[in-house]
C-alpha positions as CSV (number, residue, x, y, z in Angstrom):
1,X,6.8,1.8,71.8
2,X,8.8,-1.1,72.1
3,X,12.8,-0.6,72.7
4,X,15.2,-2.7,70.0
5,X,17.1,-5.0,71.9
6,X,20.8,-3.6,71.9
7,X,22.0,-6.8,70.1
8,X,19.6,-6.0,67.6
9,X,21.1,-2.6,66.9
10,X,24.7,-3.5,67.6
11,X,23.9,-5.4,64.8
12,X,23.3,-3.4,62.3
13,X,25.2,-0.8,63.4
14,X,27.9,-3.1,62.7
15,X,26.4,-5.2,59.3
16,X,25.3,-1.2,57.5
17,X,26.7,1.4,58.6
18,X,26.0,3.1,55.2
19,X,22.6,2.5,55.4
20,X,21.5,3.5,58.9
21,X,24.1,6.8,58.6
22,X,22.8,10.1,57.6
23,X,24.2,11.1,54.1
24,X,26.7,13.8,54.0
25,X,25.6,17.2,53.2
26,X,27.1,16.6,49.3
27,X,26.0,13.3,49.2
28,X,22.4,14.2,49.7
29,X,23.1,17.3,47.5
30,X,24.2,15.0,44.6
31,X,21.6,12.3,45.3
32,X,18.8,15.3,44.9
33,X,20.4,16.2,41.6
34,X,20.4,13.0,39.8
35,X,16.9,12.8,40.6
36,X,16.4,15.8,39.5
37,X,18.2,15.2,35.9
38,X,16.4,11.8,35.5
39,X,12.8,13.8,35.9
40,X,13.5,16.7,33.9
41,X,14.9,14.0,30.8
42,X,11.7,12.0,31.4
43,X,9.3,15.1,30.8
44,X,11.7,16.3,27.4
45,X,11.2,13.1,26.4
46,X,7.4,13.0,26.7
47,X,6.7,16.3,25.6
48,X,9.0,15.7,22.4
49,X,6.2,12.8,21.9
50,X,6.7,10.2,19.0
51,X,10.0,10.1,16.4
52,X,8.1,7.5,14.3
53,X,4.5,6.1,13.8
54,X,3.2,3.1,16.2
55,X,2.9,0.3,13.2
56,X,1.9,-2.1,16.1
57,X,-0.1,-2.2,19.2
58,X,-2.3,1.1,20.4
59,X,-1.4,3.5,22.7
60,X,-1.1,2.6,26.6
61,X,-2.5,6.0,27.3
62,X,-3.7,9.5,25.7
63,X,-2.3,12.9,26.0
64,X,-4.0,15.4,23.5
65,X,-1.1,17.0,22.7
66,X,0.8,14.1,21.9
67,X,1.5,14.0,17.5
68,X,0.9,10.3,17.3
69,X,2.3,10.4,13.3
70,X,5.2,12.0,13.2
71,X,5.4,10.0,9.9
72,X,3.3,11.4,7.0
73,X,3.0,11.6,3.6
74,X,2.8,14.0,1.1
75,X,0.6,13.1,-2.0
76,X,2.7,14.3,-5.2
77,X,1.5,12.4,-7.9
78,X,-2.5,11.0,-7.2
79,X,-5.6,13.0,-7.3
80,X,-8.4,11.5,-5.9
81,X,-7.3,11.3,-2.5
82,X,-6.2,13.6,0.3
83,X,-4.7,13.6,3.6
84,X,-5.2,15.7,6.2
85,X,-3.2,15.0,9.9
86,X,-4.3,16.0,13.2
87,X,-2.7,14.9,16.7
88,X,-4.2,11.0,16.9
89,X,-6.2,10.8,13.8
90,X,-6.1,11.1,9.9
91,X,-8.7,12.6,7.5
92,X,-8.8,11.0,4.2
93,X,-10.9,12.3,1.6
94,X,-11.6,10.5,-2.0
95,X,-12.3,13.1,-4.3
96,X,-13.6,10.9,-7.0
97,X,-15.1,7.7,-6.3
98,X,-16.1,6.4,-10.2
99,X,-15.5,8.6,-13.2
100,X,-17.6,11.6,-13.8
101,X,-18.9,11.4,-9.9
102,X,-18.9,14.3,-7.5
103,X,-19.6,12.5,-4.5
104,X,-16.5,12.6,-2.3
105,X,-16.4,9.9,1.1
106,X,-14.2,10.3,4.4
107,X,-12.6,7.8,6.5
108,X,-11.2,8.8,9.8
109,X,-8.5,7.1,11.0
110,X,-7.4,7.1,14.6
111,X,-4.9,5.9,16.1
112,X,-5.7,2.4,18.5
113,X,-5.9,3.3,22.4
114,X,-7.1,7.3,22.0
115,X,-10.4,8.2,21.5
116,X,-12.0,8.5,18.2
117,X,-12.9,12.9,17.0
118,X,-16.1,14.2,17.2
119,X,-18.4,15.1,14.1
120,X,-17.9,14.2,10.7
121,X,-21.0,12.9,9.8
122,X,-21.4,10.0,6.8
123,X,-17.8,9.2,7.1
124,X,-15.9,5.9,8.2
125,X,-14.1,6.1,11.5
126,X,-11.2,3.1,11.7
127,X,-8.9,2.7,14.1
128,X,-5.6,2.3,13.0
129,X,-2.7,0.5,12.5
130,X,-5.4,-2.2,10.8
131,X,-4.6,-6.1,11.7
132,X,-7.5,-7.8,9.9
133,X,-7.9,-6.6,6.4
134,X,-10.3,-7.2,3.5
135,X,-8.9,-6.4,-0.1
136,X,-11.9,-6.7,-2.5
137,X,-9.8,-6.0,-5.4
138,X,-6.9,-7.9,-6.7
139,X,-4.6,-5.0,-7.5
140,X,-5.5,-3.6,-3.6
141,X,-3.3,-7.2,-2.8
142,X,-0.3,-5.8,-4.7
143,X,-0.2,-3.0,-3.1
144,X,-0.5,-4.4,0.8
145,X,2.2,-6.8,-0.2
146,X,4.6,-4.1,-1.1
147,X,4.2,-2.9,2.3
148,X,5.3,-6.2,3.6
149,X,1.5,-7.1,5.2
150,X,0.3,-9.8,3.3
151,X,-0.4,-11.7,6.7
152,X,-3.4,-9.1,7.8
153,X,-5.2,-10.0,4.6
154,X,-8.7,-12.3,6.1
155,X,-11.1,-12.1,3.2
156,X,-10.7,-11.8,-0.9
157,X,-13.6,-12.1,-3.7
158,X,-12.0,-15.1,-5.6
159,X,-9.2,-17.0,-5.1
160,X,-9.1,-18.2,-8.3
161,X,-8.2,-14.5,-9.3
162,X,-4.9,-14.1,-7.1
163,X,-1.7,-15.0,-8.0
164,X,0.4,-14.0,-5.4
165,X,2.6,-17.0,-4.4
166,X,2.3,-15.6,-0.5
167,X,-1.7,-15.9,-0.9
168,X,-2.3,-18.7,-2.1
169,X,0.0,-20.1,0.5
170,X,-2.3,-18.3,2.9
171,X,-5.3,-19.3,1.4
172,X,-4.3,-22.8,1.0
173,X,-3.9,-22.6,5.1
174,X,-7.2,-22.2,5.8
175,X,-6.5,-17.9,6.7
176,X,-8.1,-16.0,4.1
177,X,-11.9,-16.5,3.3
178,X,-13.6,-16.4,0.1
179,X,-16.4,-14.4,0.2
180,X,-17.6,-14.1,-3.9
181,X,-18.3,-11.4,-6.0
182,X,-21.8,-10.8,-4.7
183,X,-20.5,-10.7,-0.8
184,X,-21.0,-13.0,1.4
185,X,-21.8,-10.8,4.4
186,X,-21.9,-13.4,6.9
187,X,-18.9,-15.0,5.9
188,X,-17.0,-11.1,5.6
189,X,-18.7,-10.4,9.0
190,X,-16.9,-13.9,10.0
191,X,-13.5,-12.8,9.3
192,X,-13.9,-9.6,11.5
193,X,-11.8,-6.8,9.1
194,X,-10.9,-4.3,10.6
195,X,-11.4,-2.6,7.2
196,X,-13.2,-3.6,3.8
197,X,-10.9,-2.0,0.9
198,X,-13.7,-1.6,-2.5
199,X,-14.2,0.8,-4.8
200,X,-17.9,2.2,-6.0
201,X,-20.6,3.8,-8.1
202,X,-23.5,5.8,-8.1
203,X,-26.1,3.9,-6.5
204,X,-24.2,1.1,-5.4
205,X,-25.9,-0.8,-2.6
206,X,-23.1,-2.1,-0.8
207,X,-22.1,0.3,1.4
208,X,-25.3,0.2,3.0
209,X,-24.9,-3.5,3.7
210,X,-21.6,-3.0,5.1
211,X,-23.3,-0.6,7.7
212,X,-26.0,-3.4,8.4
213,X,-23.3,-5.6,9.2
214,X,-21.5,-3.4,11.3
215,X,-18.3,-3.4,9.2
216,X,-15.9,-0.5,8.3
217,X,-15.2,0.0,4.8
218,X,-13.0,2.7,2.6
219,X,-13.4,2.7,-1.0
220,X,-10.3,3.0,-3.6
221,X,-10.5,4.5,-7.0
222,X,-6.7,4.0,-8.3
223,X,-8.3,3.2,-11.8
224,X,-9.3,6.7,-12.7
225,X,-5.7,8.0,-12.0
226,X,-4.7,8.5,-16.0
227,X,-0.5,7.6,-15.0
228,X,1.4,4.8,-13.7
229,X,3.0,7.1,-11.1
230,X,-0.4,8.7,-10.1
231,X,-1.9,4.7,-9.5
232,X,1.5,3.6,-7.8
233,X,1.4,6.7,-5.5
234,X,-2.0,4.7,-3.9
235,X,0.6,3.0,-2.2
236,X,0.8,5.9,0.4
237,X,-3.4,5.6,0.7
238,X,-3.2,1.6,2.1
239,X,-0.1,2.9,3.9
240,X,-1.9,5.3,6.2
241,X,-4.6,2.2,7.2
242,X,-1.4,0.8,8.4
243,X,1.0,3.9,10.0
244,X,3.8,2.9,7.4
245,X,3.6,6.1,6.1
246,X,7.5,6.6,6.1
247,X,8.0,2.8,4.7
248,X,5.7,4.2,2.1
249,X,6.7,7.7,1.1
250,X,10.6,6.4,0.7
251,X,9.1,3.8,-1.5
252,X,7.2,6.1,-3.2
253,X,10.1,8.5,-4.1
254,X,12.4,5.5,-5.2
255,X,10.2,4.3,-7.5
256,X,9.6,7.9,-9.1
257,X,12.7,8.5,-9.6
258,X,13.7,5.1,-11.4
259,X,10.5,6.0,-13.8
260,X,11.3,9.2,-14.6
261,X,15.5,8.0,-14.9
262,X,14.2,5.5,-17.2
263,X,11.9,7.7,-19.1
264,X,14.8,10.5,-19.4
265,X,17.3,7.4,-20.8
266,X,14.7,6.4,-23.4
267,X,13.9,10.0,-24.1
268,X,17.6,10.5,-25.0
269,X,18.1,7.7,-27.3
270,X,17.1,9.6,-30.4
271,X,15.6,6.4,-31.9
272,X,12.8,6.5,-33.8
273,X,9.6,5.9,-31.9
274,X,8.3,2.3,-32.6
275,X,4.1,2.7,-33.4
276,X,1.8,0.7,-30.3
277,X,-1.6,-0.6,-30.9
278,X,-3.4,-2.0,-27.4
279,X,-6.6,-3.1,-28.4
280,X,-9.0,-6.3,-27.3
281,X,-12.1,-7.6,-28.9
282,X,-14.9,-5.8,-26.9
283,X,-16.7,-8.7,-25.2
284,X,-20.5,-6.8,-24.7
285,X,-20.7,-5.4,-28.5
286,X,-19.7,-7.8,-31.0
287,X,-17.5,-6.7,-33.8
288,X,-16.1,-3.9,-31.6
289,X,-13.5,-3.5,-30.6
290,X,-11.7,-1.8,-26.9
291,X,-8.9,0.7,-26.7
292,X,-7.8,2.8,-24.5
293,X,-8.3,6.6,-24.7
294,X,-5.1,8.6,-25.0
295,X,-5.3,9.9,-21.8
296,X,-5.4,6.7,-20.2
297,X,-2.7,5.2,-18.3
298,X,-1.7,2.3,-21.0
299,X,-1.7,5.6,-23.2
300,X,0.6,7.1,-20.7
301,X,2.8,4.4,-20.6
302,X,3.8,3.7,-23.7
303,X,4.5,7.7,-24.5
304,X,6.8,7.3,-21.7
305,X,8.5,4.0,-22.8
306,X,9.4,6.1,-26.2
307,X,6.2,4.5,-28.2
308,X,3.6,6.5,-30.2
309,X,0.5,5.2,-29.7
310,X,-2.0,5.3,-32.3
311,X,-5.1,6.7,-30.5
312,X,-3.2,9.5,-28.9
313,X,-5.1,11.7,-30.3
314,X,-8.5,10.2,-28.5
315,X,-9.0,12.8,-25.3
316,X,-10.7,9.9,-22.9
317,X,-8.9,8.8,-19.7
318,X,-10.8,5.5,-20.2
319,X,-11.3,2.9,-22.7
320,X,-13.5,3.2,-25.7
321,X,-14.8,1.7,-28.3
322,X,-14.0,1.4,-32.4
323,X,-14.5,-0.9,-35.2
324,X,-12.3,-2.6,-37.3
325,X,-11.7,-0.5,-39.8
326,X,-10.3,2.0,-37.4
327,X,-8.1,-0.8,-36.6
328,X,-7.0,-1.3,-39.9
329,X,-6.0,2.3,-40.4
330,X,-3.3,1.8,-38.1
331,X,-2.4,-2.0,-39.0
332,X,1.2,-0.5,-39.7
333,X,2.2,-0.4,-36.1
334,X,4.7,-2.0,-34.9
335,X,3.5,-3.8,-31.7
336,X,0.1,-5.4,-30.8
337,X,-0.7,-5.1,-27.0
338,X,-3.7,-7.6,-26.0
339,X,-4.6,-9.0,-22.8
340,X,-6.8,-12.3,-24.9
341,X,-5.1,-14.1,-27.1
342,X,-2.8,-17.2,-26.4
343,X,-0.9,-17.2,-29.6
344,X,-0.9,-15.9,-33.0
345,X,-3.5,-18.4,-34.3
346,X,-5.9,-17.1,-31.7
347,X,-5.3,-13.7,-33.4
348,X,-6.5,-14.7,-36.7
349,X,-9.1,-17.1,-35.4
350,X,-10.8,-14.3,-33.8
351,X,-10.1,-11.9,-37.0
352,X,-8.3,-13.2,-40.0
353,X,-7.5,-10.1,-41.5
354,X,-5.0,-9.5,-38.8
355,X,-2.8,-11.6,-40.9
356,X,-2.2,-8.4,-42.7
357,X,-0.6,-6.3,-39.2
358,X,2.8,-6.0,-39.3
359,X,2.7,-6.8,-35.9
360,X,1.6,-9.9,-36.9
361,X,4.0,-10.5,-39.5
362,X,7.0,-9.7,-37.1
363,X,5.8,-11.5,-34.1
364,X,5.5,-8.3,-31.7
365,X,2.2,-10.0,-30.1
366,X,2.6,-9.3,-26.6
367,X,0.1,-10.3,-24.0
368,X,0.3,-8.8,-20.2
369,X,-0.4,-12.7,-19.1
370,X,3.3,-13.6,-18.7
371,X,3.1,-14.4,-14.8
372,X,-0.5,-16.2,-14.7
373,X,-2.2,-19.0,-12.4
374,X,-3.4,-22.4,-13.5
375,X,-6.7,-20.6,-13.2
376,X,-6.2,-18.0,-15.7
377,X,-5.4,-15.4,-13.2
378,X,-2.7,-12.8,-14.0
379,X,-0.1,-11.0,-11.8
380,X,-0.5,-8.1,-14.4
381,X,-3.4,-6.9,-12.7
382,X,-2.6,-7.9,-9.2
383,X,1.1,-6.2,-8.6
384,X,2.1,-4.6,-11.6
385,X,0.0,-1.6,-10.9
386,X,2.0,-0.9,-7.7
387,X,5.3,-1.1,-9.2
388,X,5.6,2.2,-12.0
389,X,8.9,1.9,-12.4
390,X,9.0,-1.8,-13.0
391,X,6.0,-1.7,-15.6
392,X,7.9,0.8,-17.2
393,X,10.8,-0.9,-17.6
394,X,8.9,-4.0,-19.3
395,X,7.2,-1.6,-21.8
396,X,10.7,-0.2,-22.3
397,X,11.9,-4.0,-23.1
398,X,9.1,-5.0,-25.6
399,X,9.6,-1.4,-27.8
400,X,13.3,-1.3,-27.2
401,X,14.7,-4.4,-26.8
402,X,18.2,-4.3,-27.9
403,X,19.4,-1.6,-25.0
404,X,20.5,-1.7,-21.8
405,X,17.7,0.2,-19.1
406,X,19.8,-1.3,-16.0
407,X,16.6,-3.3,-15.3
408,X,18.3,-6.3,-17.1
409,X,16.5,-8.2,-20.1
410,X,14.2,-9.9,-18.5
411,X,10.0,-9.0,-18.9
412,X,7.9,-9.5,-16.0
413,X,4.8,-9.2,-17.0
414,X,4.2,-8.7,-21.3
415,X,4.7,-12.0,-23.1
416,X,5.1,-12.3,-26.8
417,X,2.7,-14.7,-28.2
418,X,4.4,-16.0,-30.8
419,X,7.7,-17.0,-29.0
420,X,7.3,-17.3,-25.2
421,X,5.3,-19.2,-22.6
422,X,3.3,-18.5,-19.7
423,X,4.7,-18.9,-16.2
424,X,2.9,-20.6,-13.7
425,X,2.5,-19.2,-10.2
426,X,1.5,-21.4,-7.6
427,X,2.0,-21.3,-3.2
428,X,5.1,-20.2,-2.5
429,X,6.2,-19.1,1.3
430,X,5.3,-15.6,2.7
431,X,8.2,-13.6,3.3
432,X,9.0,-13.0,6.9
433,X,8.3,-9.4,8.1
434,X,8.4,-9.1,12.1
435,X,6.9,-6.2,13.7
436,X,10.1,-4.3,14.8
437,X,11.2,-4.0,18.3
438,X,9.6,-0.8,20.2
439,X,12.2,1.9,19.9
440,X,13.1,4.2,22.2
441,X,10.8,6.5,20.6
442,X,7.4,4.2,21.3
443,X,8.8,3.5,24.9
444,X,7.9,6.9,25.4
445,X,4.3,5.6,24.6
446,X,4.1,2.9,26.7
447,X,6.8,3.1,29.4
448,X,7.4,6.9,30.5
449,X,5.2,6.9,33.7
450,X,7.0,4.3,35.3
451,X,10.7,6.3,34.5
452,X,8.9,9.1,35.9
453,X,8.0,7.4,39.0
454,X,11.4,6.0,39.8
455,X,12.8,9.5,39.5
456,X,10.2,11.0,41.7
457,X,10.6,8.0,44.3
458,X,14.6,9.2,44.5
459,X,14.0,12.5,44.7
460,X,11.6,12.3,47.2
461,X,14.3,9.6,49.0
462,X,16.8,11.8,48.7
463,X,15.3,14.7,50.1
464,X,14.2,12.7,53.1
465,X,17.4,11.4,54.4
C-alpha cells in the first residue's frame, strides 16, 4: 500500500477538517434519523398510491396493489352501460347495444405501462388514457369536446357532417381523416386509433373487420337512453377511455342539477302548459309521417320544459310512424318542432293543409338547425346531446319565452322559421387544454424509487461513519 505523502494529508487535514473527522456520537445519531424519516415518508407515500387518475403518459412501473383510479364514477342516470373498477383496469359493460337486443359487449380498459387481465373472452381490451381516437358518430364529437380532447380525434365518417368550429380547424389542417360511411379500413388502419367509438346491430359486420384490421373498437348506444340526463350522463362512458373520470362526474352533477333547477322553476310557474307537436315527413314511406313515441327523449324533454306533448300517450321510446290525419287531430298545438323545413313556405309546399295549424298561423315553427354548416350540417346533433341542461333551457325559451330561466334569452340550437336565420359555423381555433403538470400524487408513479434510494444511500452513509 502506498503511504500519502504528509503534504498531502497536511493538506486536507487543513482544507476539511469536517469531512475527514468522525461525526460526533449525536451527529451521527441525527444523521441516521433523518434518513430514517425520509424512508419511512417515501414508503407512506407509495403505499397510499395515486390521489388522482394518470390522464397522461402510462405508468413507469407496476405494483399490483397500486389503485391506479382513485377517480371513478358513479353511473346515476344511463342504463346501458356499467362500470366496474379493479386496481389498473376498468370493466365496461353495454347492456343494450340496439333496441330490443340482448347481446351485451365488454371493453377492458387498462391502464398504459401495467399489464393487461387475464380472461374475458369476446371483449375489447384498450389501454388507457386513449391519444388517437376515432369518433364514428357526430354526437360521440360533442361529447369528447366537453372533455376538452378534441386534439386526439384522427378519423371521422364525413366531414361535411361536423360542425364543430375546433374540427373543422383540425380537419382543414390536414389531422383528422375521412374515412366514409362504408369504412375505409385502410385509411382508419392509417390513422392508428387507439380506439374506434360506433354503435351496432344484430348482424352487423363491422366488428369483424375491425378485428381483421387489428383495431380496437367500443360501441356507444346513447340513443336508446329515453332522457336528456340519461344520454348526457354518456359523458362519464368517453370519460373513462380517457381517466377524466373526476373532470367528468363534477360535470355530470353540474349539469343535473341546472336541469332539474330549471325544470323545478318551470314546474312552479303555474302557467298553463303550451301543446308541442315534433313531427317530420317520414322520408322511406311517403305520406307518413315521424314522431316520436312518448317515451322518447324529445318526449321527455318537452314534459320537462312545462309542454304537453301530443303523443304522450304513445308508450314507444322511439320514433313512429302516423298519417296525416293523426296530425290534424292535434293541429291546435301551439308549437311545431321539425328538423326539415327552411321556412314556413316549405311547410305548406310539402303539405298545404298546414296552413290550417295554429302553429302555423302564429309563427311557432321552430327548427333544431339554428347553429348549421354551409353543408347542411347541424350542431343539434353533434353537441346538444351532451349538454342536458343547456337543451333544456332552449326548449324552456321556445314554450316560455317571456321569463327569466337565468340562461339568458338567447336559443342555441331551435330556430323559428318564420323569423330567424341560420348561423353559419365555419374553422374557428381549438381551445387550448395542456395536459397538467404531474402532481405530487403521479410523482409517486414515476419518481418514488429514486427518493427511496437517496434515503437509503444516507442511511447507509450515516451508519458508516
Amino acid at each position: 500500500m502506498v503511504e500519502m505523502s504528509r503534504d498531502r494529508r497536511v493538506c486536507l487535514e487543513k482544507c476539511a477538517p469536517r469531512c475527514t473527522a468522525p461525526l460526533s456520537f449525536f451527529n451521527k445519531t441525527l444523521f441516521v434519523f433523518v434518513a430514517f424519516v425520509l424512508l419511512c415518508a417515501v414508503d407512506f407515500v407509495h403505499g397510499a398510491g395515486l390521489t388522482e387518475n394518470v390522464i397522461s403518459g402510462c405508468a413507469a412501473s407496476y405494483d399490483p396493489n397500486m389503485d391506479y383510479f382513485p377517480d371513478k364514477v358513479q353511473v346515476q342516470y344511463a342504463s346501458n352501460f356499467q362500470v366496474q373498477y379493479f386496481n389498473n383496469y376498468k370493466v365496461i359493460t353495454n347492456t343494450q347495444l340496439w333496441q330490443g337486443g340482448t347481446v351485451t359487449f365488454q371493453n377492458i380498459l387498462y391502464q398504459c405501462g401495467t399489464p393487461p387481465p387475464q380472461g374475458f373472452d369476446g371483449a375489447q381490451f384498450v389501454s388507457v388514457p386513449v391519444r388517437r381516437t376515432a369518433p364514428l358518430s357526430t354526437t360521440y364529437m360533442g361529447f369528447i369536446e366537453s372533455l376538452g380532447a378534441p386534439s386526439s380525434i384522427v378519423a371521422v365518417e364525413n366531414f361535411a357532417d361536423v360542425t364543430s368550429g375546433c374540427l373543422q380547424s383540425l380537419i382543414q389542417a390536414g389531422k383528422i381523416a375521412e374515412v366514409g360511411y362504408d369504412i375505409n379500413m385502410t385509411t382508419l388502419a392509417g390513422t392508428y386509433p387507439n380506439v374506434i367509438w360506433t354503435s351496432t346491430y344484430d348482424g352487423d359486420t363491422e366488428p369483424a373487420a375491425f378485428k381483421a384490421a387489428g383495431l380496437r373498437y367500443s360501441f356507444v348506444s346513447e340513443y336508446l337512453e329515453p332522457n336528456p340526463l340519461a344520454r348526457a350522463e354518456w359523458l362519464e362512458f368517453f370519460a373513462m377511455f380517457y381517466n377524466r373520470e373526476k373532470q367528468a362526474q363534477a360535470a355530470t352533477e353540474a349539469i343535473a342539477s341546472r336541469y332539474h333547477g330549471l325544470k323545478s322553476l318551470v314546474a312552479g310557474l303555474g302557467l298553463p302548459r303550451p301543446s308541442v307537436i315534433w313531427a317530420n315527413p317520414a322520408w322511406d314511406a311517403p305520406g307518413m309521417w315521424e314522431v316520436p313515441g312518448g317515451q322518447s327523449l324529445p318526449a321527455g324533454l318537452i314534459t320537462d320544459a312545462g309542454g304537453a306533448y301530443t303523443f304522450a300517450s304513445d308508450p314507444s321510446t322511439s320514433s313512429v310512424y302516423v298519417n296525416f290525419t293523426a296530425l290534424s287531430a292535434v293541429s291546435y298545438a301551439d308549437v311545431w318542432f321539425t328538423d326539415v323545413w327552411a321556412t314556413p313556405a316549405d311547410a305548406v309546399k310539402q303539405q298545404p293543409l298546414i296552413a290550417s295549424f295554429a302553429s302555423y298561423k302564429n309563427n311557432r315553427i321552430f327548427n333544431s338547425d339554428k347553429l348549421s354548416t354551409s353543408d347542411g350540417a347541424t350542431d343539434y346533433n353533434e353537441g346538444a346531446v351532451s349538454q342536458a341542461d343547456l337543451l333544456l333551457a332552449d326548449m324552456v325559451r321556445v314554450l316560455y319565452p317571456n321569463i327569466s330561466d337565468g340562461y339568458g334569452t338567447a336559443r342555441r340550437w331551435f330556430r323559428n322559421i318564420a323569423t330567424e336565420n341560420v348561423t353559419l359555423v365555419g374553422p374557428t381555433a381549438c381551445p387550448v387544454n395542456p395536459a397538467p403538470p404531474p402532481t405530487a400524487s403521479s410523482a409517486v408513479l414515476h419518481g418514488w424509487p429514486m427518493w427511496t434510494a437517496l434515503a437509503a444511500a444516507m442511511f447507509l452513509f450515516g451508519m458508516n461513519v
